[in-house]
Structures are given as C-alpha cells and as structure tokens.
mmCIF file of the N, C-alpha and C atoms, coordinates in Angstrom:
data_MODEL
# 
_entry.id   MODEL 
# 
loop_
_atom_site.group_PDB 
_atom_site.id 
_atom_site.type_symbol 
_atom_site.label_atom_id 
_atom_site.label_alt_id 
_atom_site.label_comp_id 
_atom_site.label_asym_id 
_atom_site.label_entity_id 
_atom_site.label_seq_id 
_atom_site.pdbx_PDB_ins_code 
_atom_site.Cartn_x 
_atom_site.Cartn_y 
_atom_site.Cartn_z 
_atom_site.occupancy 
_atom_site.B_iso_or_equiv 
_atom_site.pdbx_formal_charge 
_atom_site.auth_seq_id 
_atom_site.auth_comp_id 
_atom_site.auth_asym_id 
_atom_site.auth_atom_id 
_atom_site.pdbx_PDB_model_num 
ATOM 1   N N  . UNK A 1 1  ? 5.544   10.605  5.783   1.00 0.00 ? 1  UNK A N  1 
ATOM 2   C CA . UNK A 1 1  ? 5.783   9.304   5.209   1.00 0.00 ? 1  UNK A CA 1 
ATOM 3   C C  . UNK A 1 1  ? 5.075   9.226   3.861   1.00 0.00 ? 1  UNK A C  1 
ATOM 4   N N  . UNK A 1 2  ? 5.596   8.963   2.800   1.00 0.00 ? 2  UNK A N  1 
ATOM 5   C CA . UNK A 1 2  ? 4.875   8.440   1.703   1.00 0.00 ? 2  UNK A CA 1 
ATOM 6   C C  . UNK A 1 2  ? 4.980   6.787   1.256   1.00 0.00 ? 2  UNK A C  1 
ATOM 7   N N  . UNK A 1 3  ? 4.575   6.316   0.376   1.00 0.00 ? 3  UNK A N  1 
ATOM 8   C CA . UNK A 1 3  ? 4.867   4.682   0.176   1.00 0.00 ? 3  UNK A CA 1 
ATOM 9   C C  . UNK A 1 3  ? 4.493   4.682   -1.504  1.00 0.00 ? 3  UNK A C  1 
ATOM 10  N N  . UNK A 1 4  ? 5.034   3.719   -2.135  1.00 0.00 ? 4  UNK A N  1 
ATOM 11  C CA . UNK A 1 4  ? 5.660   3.448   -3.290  1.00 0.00 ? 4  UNK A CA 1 
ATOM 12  C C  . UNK A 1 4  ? 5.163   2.164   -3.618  1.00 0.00 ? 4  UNK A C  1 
ATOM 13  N N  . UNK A 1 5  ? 4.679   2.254   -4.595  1.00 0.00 ? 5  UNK A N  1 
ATOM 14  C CA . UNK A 1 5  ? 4.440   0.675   -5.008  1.00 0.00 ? 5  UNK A CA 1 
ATOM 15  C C  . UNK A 1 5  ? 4.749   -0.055  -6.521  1.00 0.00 ? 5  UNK A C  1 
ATOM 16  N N  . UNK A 1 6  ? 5.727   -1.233  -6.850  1.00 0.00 ? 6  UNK A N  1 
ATOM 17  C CA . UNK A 1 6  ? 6.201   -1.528  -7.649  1.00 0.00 ? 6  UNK A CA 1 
ATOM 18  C C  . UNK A 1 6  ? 4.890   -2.301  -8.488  1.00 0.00 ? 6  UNK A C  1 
ATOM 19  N N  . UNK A 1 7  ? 4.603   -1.618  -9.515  1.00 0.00 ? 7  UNK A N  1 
ATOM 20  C CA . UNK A 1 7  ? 3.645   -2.558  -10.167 1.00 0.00 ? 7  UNK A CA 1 
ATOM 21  C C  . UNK A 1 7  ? 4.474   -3.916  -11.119 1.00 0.00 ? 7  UNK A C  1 
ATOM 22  N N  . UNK A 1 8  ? 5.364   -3.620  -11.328 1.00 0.00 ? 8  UNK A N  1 
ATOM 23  C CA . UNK A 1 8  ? 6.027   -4.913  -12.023 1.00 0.00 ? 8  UNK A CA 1 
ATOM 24  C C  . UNK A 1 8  ? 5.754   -6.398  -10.461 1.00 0.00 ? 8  UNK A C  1 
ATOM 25  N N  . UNK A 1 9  ? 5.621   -6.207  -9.585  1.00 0.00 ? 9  UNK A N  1 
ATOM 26  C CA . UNK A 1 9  ? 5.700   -6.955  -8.590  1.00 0.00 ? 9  UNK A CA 1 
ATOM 27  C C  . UNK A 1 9  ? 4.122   -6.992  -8.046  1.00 0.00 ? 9  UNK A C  1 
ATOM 28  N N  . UNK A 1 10 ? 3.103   -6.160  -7.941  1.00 0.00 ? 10 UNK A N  1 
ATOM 29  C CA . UNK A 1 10 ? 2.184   -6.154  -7.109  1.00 0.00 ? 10 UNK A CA 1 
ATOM 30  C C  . UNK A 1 10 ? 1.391   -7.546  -8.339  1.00 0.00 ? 10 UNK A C  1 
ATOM 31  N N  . UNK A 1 11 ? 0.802   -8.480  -7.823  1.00 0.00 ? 11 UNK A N  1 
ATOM 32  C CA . UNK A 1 11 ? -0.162  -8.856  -8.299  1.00 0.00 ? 11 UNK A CA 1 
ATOM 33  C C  . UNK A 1 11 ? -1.850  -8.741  -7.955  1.00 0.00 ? 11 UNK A C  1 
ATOM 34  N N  . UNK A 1 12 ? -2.373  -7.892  -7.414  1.00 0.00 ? 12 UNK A N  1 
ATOM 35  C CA . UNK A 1 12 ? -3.623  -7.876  -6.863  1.00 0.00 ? 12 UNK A CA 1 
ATOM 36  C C  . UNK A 1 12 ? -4.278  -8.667  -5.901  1.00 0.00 ? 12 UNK A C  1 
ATOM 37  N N  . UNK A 1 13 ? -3.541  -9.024  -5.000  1.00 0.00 ? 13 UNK A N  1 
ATOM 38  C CA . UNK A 1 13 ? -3.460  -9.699  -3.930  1.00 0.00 ? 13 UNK A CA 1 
ATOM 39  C C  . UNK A 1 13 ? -4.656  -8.634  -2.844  1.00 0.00 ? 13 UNK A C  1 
ATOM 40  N N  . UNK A 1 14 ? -4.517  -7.832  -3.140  1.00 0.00 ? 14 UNK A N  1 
ATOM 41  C CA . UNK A 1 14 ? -5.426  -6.376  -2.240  1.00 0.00 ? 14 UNK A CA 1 
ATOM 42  C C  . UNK A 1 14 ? -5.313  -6.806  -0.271  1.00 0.00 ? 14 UNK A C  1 
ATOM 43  N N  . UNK A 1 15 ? -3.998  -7.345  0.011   1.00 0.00 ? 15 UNK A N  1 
ATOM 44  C CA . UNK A 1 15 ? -3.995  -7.286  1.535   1.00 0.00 ? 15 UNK A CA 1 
ATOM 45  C C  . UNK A 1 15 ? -3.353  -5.987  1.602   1.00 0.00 ? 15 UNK A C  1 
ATOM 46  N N  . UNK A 1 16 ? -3.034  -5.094  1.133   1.00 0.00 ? 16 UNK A N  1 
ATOM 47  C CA . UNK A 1 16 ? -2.447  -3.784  1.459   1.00 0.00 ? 16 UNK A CA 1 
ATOM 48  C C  . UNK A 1 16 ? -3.955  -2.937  1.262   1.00 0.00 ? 16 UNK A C  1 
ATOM 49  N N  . UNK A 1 17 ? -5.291  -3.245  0.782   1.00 0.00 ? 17 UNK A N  1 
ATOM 50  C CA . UNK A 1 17 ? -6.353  -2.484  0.810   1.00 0.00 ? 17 UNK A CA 1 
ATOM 51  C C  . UNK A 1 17 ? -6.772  -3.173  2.190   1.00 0.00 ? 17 UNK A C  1 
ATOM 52  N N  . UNK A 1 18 ? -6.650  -4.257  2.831   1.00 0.00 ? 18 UNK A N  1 
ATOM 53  C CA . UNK A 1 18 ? -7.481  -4.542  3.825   1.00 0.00 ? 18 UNK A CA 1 
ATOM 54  C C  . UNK A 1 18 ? -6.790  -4.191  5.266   1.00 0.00 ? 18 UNK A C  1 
ATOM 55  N N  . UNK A 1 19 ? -5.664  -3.785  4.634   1.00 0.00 ? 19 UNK A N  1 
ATOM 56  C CA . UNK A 1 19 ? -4.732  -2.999  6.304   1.00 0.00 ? 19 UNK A CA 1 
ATOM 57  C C  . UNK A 1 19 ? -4.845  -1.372  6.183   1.00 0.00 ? 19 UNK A C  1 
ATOM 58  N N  . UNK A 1 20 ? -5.153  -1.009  4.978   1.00 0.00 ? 20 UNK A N  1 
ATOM 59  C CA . UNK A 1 20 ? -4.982  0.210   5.274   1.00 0.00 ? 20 UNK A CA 1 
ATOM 60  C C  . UNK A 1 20 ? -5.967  0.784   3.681   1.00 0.00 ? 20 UNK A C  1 
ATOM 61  N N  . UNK A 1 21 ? -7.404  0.816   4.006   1.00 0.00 ? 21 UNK A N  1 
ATOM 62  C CA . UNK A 1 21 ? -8.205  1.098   3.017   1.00 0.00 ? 21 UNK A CA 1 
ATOM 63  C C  . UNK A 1 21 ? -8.547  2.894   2.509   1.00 0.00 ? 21 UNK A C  1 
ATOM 64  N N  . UNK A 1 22 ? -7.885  3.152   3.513   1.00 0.00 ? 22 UNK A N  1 
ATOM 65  C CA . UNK A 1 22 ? -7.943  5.113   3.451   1.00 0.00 ? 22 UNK A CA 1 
ATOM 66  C C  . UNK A 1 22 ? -7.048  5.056   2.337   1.00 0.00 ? 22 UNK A C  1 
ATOM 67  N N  . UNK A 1 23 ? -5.759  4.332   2.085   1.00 0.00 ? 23 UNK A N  1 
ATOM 68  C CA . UNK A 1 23 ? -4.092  5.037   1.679   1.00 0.00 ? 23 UNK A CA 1 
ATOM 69  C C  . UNK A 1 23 ? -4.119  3.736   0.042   1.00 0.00 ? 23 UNK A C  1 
ATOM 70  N N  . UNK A 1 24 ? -5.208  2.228   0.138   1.00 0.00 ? 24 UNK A N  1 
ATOM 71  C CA . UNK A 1 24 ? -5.057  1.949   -0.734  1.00 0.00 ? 24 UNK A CA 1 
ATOM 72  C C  . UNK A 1 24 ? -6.282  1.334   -1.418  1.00 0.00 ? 24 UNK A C  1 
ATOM 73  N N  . UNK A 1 25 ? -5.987  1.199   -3.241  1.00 0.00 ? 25 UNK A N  1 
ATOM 74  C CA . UNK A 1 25 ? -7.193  0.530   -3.676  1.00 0.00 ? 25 UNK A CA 1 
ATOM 75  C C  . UNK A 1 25 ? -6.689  -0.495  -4.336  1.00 0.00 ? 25 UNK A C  1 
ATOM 76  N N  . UNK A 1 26 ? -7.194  -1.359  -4.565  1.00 0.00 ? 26 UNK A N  1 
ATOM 77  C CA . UNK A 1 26 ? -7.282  -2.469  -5.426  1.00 0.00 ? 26 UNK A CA 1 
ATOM 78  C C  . UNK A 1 26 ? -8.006  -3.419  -6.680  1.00 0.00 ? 26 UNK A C  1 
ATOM 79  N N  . UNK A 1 27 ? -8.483  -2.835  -7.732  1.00 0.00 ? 27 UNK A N  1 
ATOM 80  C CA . UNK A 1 27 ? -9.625  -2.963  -8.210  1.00 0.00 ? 27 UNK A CA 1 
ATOM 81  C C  . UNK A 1 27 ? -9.491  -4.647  -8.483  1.00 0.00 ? 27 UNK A C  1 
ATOM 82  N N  . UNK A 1 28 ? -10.663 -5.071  -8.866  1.00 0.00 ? 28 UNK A N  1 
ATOM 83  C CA . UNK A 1 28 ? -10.703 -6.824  -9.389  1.00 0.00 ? 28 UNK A CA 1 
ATOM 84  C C  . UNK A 1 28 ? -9.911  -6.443  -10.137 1.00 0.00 ? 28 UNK A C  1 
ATOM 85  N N  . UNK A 1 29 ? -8.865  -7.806  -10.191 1.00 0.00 ? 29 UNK A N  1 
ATOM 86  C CA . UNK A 1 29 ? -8.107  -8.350  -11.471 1.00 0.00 ? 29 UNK A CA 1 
ATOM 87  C C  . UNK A 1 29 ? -7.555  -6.839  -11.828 1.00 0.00 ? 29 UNK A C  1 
ATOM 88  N N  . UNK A 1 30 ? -6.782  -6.132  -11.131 1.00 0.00 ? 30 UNK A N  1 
ATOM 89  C CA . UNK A 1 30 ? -5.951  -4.863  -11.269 1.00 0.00 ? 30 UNK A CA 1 
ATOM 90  C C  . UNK A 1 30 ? -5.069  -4.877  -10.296 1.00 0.00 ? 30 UNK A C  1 
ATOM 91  N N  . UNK A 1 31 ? -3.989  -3.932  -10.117 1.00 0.00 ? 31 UNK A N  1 
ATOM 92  C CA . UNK A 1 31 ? -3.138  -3.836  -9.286  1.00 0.00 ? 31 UNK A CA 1 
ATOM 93  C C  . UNK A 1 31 ? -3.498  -2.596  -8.646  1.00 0.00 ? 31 UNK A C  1 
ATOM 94  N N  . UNK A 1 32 ? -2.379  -2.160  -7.809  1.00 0.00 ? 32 UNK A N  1 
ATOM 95  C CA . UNK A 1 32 ? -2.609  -1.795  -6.464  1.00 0.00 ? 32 UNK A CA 1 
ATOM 96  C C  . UNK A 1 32 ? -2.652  -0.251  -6.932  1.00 0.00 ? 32 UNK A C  1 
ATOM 97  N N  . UNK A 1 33 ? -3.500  1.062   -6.248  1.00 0.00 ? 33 UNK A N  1 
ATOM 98  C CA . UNK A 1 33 ? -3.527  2.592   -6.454  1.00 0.00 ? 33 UNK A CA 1 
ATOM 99  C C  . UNK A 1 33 ? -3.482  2.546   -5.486  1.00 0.00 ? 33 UNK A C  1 
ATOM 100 N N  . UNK A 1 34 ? -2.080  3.877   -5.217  1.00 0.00 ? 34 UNK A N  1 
ATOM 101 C CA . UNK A 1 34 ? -2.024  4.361   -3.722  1.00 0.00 ? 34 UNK A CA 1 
ATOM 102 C C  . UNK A 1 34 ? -3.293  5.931   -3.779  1.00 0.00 ? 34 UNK A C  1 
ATOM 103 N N  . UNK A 1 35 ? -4.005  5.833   -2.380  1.00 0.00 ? 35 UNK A N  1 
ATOM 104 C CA . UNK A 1 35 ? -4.877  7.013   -3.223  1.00 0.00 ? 35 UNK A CA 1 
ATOM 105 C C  . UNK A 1 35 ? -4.435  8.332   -2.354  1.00 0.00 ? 35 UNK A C  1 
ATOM 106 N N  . UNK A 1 36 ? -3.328  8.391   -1.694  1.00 0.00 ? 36 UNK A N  1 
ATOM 107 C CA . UNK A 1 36 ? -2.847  9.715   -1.494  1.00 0.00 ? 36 UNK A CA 1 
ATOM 108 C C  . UNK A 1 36 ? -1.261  9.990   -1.587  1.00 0.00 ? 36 UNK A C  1 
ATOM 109 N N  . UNK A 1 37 ? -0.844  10.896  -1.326  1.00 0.00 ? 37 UNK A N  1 
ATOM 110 C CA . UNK A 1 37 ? 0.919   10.962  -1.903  1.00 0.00 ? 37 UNK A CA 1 
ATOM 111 C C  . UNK A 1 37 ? 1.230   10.987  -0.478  1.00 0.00 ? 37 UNK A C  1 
ATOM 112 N N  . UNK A 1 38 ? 0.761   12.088  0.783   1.00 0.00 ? 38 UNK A N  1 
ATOM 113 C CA . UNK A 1 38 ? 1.262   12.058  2.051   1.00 0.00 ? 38 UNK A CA 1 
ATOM 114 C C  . UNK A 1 38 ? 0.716   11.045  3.149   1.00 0.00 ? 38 UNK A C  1 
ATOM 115 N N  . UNK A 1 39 ? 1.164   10.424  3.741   1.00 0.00 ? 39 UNK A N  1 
ATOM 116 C CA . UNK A 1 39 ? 0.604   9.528   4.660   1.00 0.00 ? 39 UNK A CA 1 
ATOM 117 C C  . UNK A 1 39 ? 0.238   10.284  5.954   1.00 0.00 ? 39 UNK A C  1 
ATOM 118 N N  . UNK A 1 40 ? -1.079  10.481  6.412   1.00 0.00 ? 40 UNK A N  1 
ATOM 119 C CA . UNK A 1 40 ? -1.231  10.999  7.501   1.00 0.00 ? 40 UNK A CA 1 
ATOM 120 C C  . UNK A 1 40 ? -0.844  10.598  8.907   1.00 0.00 ? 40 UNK A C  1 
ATOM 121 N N  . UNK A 1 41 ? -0.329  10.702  9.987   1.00 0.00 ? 41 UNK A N  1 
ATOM 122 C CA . UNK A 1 41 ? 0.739   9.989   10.862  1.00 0.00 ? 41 UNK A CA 1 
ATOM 123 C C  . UNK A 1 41 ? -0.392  9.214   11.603  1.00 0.00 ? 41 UNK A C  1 
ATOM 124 N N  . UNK A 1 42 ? -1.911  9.156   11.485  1.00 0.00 ? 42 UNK A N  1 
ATOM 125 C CA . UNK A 1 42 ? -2.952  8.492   12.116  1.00 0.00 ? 42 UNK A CA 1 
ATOM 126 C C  . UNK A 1 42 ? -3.173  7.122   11.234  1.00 0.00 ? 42 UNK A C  1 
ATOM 127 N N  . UNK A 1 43 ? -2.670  7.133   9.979   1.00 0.00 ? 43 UNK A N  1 
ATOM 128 C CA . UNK A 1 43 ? -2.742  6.396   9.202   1.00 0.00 ? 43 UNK A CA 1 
ATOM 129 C C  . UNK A 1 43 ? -1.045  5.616   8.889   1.00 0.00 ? 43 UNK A C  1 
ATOM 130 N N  . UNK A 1 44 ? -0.203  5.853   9.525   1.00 0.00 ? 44 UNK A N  1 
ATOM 131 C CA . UNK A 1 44 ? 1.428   5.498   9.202   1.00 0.00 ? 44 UNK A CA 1 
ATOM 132 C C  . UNK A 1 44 ? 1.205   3.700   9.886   1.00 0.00 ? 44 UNK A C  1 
ATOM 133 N N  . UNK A 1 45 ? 0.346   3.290   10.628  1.00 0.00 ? 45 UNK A N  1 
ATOM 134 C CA . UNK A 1 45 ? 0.606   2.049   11.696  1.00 0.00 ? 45 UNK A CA 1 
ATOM 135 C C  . UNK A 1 45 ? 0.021   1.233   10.536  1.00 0.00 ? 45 UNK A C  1 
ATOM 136 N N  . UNK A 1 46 ? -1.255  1.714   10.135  1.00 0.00 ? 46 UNK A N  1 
ATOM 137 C CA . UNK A 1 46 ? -1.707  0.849   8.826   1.00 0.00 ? 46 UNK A CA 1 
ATOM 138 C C  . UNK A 1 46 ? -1.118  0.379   7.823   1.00 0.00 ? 46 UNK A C  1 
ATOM 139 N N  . UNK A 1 47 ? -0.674  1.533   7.221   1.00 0.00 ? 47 UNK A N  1 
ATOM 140 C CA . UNK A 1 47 ? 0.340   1.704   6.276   1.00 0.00 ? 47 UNK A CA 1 
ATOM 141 C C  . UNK A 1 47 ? 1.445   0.316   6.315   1.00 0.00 ? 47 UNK A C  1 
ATOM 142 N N  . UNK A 1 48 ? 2.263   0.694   7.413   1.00 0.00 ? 48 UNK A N  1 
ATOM 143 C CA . UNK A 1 48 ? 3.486   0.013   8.225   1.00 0.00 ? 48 UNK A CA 1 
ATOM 144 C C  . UNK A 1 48 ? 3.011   -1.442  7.809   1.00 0.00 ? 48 UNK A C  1 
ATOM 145 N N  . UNK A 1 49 ? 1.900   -2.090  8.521   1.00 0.00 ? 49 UNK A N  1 
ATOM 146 C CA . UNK A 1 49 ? 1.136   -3.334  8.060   1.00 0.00 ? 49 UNK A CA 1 
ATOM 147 C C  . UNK A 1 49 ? 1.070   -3.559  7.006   1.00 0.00 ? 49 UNK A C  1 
ATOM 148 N N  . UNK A 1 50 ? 0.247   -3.374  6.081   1.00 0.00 ? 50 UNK A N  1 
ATOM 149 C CA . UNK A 1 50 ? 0.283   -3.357  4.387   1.00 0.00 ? 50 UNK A CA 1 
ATOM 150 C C  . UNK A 1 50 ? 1.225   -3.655  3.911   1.00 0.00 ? 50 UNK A C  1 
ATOM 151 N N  . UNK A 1 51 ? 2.601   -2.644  4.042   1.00 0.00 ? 51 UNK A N  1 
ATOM 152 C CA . UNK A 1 51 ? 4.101   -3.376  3.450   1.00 0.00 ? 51 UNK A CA 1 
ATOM 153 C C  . UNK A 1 51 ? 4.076   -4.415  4.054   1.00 0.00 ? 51 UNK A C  1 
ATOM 154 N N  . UNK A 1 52 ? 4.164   -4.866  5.920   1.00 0.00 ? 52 UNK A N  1 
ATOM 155 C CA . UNK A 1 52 ? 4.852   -5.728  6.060   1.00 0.00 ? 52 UNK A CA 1 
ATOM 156 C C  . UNK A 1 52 ? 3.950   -7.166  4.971   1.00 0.00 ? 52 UNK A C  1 
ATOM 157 N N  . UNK A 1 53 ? 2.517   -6.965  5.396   1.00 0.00 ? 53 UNK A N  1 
ATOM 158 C CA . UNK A 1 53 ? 2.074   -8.147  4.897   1.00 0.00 ? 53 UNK A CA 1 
ATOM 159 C C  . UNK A 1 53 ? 1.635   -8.740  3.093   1.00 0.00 ? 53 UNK A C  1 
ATOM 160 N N  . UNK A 1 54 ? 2.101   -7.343  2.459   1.00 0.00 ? 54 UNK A N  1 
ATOM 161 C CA . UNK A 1 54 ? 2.368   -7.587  1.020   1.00 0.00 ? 54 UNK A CA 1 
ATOM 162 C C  . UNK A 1 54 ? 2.779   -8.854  0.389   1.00 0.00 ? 54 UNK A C  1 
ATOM 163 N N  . UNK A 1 55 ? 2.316   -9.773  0.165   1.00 0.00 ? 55 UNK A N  1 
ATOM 164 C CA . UNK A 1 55 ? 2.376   -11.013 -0.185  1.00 0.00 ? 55 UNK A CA 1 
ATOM 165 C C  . UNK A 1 55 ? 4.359   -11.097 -1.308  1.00 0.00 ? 55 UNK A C  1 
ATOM 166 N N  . UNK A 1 56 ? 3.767   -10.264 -1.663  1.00 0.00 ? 56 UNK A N  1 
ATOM 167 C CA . UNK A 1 56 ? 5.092   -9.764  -3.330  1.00 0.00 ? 56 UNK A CA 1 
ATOM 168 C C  . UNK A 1 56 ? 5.770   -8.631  -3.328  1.00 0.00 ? 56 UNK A C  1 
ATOM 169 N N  . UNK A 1 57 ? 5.747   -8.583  -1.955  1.00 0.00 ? 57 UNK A N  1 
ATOM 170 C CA . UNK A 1 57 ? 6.330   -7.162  -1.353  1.00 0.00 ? 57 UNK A CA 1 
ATOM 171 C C  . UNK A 1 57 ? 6.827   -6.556  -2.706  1.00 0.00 ? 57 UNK A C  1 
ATOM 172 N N  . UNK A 1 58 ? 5.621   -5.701  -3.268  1.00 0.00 ? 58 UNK A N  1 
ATOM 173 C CA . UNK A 1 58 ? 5.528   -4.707  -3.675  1.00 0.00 ? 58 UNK A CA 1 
ATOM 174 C C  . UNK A 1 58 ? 5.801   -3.547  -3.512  1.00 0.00 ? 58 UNK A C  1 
ATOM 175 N N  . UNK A 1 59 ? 5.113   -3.186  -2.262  1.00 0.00 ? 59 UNK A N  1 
ATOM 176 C CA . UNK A 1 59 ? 5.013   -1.738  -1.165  1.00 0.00 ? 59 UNK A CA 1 
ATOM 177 C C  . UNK A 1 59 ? 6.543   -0.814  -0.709  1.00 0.00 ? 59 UNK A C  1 
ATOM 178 N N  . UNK A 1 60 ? 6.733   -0.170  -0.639  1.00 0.00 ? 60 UNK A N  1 
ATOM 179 C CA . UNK A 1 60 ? 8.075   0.304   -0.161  1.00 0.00 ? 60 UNK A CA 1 
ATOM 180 C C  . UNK A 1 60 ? 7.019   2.038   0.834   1.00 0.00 ? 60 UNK A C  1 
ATOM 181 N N  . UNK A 1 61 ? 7.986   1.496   1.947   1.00 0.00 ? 61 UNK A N  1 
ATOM 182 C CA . UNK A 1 61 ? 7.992   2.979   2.730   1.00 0.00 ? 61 UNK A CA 1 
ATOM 183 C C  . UNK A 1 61 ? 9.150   4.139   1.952   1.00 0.00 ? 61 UNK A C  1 
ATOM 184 N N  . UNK A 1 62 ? 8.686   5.345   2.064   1.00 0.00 ? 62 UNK A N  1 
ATOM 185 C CA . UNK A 1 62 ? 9.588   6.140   2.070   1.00 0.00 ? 62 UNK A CA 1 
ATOM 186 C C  . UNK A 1 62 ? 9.377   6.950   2.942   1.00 0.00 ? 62 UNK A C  1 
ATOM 187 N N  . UNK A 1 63 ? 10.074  7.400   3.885   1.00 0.00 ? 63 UNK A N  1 
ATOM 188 C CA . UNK A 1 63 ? 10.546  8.838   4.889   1.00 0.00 ? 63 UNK A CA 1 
ATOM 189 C C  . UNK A 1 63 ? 10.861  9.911   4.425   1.00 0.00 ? 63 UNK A C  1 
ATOM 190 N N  . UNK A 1 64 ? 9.718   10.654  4.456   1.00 0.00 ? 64 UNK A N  1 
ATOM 191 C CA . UNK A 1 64 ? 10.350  12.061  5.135   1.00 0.00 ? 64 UNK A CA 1 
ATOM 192 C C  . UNK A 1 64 ? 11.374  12.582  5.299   1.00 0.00 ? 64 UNK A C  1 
# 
C-alpha cells in the first residue's frame, strides 16, 4: 500500500499525524509529509484512519 497526499487540499489540520504518526508529519503552520513511500501492512489500519478522518480529504490510498 502506498498513500498520496494532495497538497493543493491538505491544510495542516495534522489528524492524519495523530492516526498514524510512523507514516505521517505535520509541521506548525505546514502541510502534511508522508515519511515513507511503502506502507508496512502493521501500519495499513492506521493509515486506512488518517484518510478516512482527513478533514479536506487530502490523503488518497493507493494499492499495490
């Protein structure tokens, strides 16, 4: 699994760092860094969360 994130859309909301803080960062007053390219499958449920609860659904899953 990897995931994608639209910066024209993310506003720094950082609920995708608080579901899944391994896979994201959020600096103050910055938008969103994914900090790995492969999603580890121990880390995919987190992940999964983060999109859903993306305020500006930013986030996009991609499959494998």
């Amino acid at each position: 699994m990897k995931v994608e994130a639209d910066l024209d859309l993310c506003q720094g909301h950082a609920m995708c760092s608080l579901e899944a803080p391994d896979v994201f960062d959020v600096p103050k007053h910055g938008k969103v860094r994914i900090l790995m390219d492969d999603i580890p499958e121990k880390l995919c449920g987190d992940v999964r969360s983060a999109v859903r609860y993306c305020p500006t659904r930013a986030l996009r899953i991609v499959e494998d």
